[in-house]
TORNUBA-503695 format. One record per residue (C-alpha): residue number from 1; x, y, z. Coordinates in pm, whole numbers. Example, Ala and Ser with C-alpha at 12.3 -4.5 7.8 and 13.67 -1.06 7.14 Angstrom:
TORNUBA-503695
ATOM   nr       x       y       z
ATOM    1    1230    -450     780
ATOM    2    1367    -106     714
END
This chain:
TORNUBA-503695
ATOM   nr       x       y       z
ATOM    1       0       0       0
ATOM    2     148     342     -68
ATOM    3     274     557     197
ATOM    4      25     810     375
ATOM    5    -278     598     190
ATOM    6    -573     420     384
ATOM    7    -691     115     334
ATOM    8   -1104     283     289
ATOM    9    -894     452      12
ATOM   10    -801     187    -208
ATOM   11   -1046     134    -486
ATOM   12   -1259    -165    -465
ATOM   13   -1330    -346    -797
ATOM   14   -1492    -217   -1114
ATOM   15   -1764    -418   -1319
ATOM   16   -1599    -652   -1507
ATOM   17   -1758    -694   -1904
ATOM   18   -1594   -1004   -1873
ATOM   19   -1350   -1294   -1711
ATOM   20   -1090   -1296   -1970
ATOM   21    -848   -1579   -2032
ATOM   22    -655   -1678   -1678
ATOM   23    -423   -1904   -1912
ATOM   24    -207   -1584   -2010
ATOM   25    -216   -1420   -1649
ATOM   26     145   -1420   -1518
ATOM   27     169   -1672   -1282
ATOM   28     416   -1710   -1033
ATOM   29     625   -2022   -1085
ATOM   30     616   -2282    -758
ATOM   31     883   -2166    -498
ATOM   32     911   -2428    -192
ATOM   33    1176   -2220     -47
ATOM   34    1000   -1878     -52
ATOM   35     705   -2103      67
ATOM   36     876   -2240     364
ATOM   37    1002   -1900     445
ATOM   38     658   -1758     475
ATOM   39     529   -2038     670
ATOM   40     768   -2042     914
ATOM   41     731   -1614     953
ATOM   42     350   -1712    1023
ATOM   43     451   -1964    1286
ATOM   44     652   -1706    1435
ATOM   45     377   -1442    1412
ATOM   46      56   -1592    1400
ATOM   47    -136   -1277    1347
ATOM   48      61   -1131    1034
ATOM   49    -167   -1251     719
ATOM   50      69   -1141     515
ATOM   51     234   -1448     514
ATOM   52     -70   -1620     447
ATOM   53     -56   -1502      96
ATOM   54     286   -1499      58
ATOM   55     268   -1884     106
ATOM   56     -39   -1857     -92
ATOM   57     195   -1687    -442
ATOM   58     468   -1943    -379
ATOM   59     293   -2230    -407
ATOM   60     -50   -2184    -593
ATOM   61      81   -2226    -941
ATOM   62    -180   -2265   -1202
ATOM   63    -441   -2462    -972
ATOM   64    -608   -2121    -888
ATOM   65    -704   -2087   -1290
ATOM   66    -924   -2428   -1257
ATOM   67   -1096   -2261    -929
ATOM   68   -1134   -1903   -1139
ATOM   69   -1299   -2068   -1434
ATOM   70   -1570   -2241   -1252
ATOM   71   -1651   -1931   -1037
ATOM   72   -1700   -1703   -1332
ATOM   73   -1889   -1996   -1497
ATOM   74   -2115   -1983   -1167
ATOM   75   -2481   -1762   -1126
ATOM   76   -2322   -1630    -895
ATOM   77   -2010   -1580   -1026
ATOM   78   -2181   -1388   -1278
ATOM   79   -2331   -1134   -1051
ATOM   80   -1973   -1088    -877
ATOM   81   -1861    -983   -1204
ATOM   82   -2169    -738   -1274
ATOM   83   -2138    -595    -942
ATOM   84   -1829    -684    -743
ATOM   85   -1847    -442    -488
ATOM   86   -2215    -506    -403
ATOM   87   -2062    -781     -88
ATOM   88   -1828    -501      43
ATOM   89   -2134    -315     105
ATOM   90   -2370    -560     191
ATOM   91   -2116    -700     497
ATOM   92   -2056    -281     595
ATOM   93   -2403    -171     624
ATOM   94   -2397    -301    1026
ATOM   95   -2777     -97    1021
ATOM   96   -2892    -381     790
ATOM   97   -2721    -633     889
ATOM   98   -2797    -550    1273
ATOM   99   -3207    -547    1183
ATOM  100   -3165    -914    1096
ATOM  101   -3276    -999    1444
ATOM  102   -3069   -1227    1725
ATOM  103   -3048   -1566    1604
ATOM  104   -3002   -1452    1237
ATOM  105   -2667   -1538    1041
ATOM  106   -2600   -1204     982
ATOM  107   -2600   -1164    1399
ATOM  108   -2399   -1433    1440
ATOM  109   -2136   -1257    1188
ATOM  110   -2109    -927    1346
ATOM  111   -2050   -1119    1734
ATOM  112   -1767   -1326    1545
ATOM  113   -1653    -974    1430
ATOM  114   -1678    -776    1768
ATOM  115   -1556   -1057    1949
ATOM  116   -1223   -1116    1769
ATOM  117   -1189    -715    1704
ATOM  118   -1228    -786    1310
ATOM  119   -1338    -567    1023
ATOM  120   -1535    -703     727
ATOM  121   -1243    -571     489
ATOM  122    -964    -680     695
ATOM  123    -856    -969     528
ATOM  124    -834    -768     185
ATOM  125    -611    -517     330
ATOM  126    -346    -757     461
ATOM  127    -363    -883      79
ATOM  128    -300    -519     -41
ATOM  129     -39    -542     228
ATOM  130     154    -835     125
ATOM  131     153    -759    -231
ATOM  132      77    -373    -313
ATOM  133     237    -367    -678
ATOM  134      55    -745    -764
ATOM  135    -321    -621    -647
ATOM  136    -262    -281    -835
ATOM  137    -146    -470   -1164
ATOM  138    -445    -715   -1083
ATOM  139    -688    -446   -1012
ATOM  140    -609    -223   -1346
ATOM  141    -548    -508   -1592
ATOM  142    -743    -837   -1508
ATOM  143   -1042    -677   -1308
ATOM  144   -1267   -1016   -1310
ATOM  145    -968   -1170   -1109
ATOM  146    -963    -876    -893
ATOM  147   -1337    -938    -814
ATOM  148   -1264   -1294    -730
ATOM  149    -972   -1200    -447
ATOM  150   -1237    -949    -347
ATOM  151   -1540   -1152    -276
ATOM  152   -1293   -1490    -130
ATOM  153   -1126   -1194      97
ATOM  154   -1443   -1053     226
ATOM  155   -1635   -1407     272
ATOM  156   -1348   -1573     469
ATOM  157   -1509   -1457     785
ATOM  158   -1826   -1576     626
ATOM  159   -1663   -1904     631
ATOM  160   -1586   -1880     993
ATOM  161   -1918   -1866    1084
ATOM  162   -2092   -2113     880
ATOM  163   -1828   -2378     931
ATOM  164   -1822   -2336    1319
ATOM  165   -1432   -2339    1270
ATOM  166   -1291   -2073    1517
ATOM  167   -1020   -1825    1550
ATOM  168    -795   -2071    1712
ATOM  169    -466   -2188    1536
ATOM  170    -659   -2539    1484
ATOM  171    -978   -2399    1347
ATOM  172    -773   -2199    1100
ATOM  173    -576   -2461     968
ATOM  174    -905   -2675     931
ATOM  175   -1077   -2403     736
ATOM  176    -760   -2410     508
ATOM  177    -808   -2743     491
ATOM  178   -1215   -2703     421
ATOM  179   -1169   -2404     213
ATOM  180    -891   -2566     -33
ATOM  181   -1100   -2854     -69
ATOM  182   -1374   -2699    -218
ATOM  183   -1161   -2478    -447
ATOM  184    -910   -2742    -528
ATOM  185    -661   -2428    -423
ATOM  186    -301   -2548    -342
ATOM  187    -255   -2276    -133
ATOM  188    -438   -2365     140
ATOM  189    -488   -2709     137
ATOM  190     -99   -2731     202
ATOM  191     -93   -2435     432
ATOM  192    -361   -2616     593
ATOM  193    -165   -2968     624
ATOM  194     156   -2796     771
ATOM  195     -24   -2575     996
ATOM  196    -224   -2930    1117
ATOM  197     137   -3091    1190
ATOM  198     299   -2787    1385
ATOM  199     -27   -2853    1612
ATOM  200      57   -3225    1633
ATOM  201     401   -3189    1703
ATOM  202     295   -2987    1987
ATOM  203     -27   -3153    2137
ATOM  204      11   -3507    2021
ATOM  205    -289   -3613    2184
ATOM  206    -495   -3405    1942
ATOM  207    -650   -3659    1676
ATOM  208    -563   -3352    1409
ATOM  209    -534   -3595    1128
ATOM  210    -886   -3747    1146
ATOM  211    -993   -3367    1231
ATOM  212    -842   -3258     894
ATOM  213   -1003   -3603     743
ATOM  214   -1343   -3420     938
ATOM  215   -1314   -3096     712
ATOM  216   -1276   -3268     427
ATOM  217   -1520   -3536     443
ATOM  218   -1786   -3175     552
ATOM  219   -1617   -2993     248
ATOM  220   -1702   -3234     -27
ATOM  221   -2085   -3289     129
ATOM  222   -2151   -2885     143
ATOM  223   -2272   -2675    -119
ATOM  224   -1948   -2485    -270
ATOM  225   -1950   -2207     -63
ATOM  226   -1725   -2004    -340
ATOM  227   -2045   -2034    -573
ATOM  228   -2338   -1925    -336
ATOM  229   -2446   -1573    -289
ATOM  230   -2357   -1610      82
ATOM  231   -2461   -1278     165
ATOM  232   -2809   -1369      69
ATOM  233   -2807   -1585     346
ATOM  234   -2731   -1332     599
ATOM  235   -3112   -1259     705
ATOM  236   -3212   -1616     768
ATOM  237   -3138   -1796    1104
ATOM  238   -2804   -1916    1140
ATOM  239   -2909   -2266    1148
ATOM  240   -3143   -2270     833
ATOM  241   -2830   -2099     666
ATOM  242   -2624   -2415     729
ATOM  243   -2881   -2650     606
ATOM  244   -2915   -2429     317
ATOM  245   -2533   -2517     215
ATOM  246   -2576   -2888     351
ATOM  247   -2324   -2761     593
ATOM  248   -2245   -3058     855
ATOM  249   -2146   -2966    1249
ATOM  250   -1734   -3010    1276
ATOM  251   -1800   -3301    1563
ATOM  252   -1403   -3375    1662
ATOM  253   -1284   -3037    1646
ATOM  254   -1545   -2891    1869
ATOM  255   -1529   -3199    2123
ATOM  256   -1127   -3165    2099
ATOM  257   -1166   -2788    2238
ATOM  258   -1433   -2833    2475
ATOM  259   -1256   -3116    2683
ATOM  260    -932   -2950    2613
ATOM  261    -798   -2755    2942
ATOM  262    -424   -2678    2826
ATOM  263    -230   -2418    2606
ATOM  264    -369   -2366    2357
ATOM  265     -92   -2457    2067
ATOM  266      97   -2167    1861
ATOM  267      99   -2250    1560
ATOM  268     -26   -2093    1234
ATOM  269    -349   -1854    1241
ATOM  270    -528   -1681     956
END
């Protein structure tokens, strides 16, 4: 991000008239070093996203092209690309979303906010962050990809909240793990897997493997999430919205934290 320039300055993204042809967007070629690097700075600060996406450029290759072309080819991918910025606003207007009543979704999205001191654009501006020059070359010359980081920034804490994975350093790395299934990402289905055997090299009594089995296994048997208007959800009751996506309960992570009484582990967190 330039010097002196806020984050509610940056532009968000422009109508796209259409997706254009991922094959010829410059990708970055797979850099396990550069990779490692960045997961290790995440172990050591937990907090700094930046090295989320770091990771993420290092190791993605082409397998975020495969994810891009079924969006766009998506309903809702379509709308994204009519009106990208429509989520930013939908997730900003707290008046709205706050009229949705107790026990809505939309509720249960602003307490995950306010509770964890989170702001619906966050996760965008840590990807600004990390790579100022790449999102402005993104932004001005393939805008449907633009919209795409966009709406997958914005609806991570989305994700949060429908999956019932938490903040924690384990729900993290199993939302990786659920998130990069249903993309077919590399990115963070590997960022997921390391992160899930930092936290078994430090609490070995932790079943993480079968938990990671858990979000896959709940992955493959939900709606894609990446393809449903998941603001559109916001005004129903929590609940309906996860039987709306076919969205199953996370069983062995839950029961792992609720009869866990030690430190927490210190791994990797999103």
């Amino acid at each position: 991000m330039p010097d002196g320039q806020t984050f509610s300055e940056l532009p968000p993204p422009l109508p796209a008239t259409e997706a254009g042809d991922i094959s010829a967007f410059p990708v970055k070629p797979i850099q396990p070093f550069k990779a490692w690097k960045a997961f290790q700075g995440l172990v050591r600060d937990k907090e700094d996203t930046r090295y989320v996406f770091a990771f993420f450029e290092n190791v993605n290759g082409r397998s975020y092209s495969r994810f891009y072309e079924r969006f766009v080819a998506s309903d809702y991918g379509k709308s994204v690309l009519a009106d990208p910025a429509g989520i930013g606003g939908q997730l900003t207007d707290r008046d709205t979303l706050e009229s949705y009543g107790p026990d809505s979704f939309a509720a249960a999205y602003l307490h995950y906010l306010d509770t964890e001191n989170l702001q619906p654009l966050g996760v965008f501006e840590a990807h600004w962050n990390q790579a100022p020059q790449a999102m402005a070359y993104m932004r001005d010359e393939w805008p449907g990809l633009y919209a795409v980081s966009w709406m997958m920034s914005l609806s991570h804490d989305l994700y949060h909240v429908l999956t019932g994975y938490g903040r924690d350093p384990l729900g993290e790395a199993l939302l990786l793990k659920f998130t990069g299934t249903q993309t077919g990402g590399r990115g963070p289905r590997w960022l997921g897997s390391l992160a899930g055997l930092k936290i078994r090299s430090e609490i070995p009594s932790w079943p993480v493997g079968r938990m990671m089995a858990e979000a896959v296994r709940l992955a493959n048997g939900a709606e894609p999430f990446y393809t449903t208007d998941l603001p559109s959800l916001l005004p129903l009751p929590l609940a309906e919205a996860r039987a709306r996506l076919n969205m199953g309960k996370p069983s062995l992570y839950l029961d792992t934290l609720a009869s866990w009484d030690g430190e927490m582990p210190v791994a990797v967190q999103g």
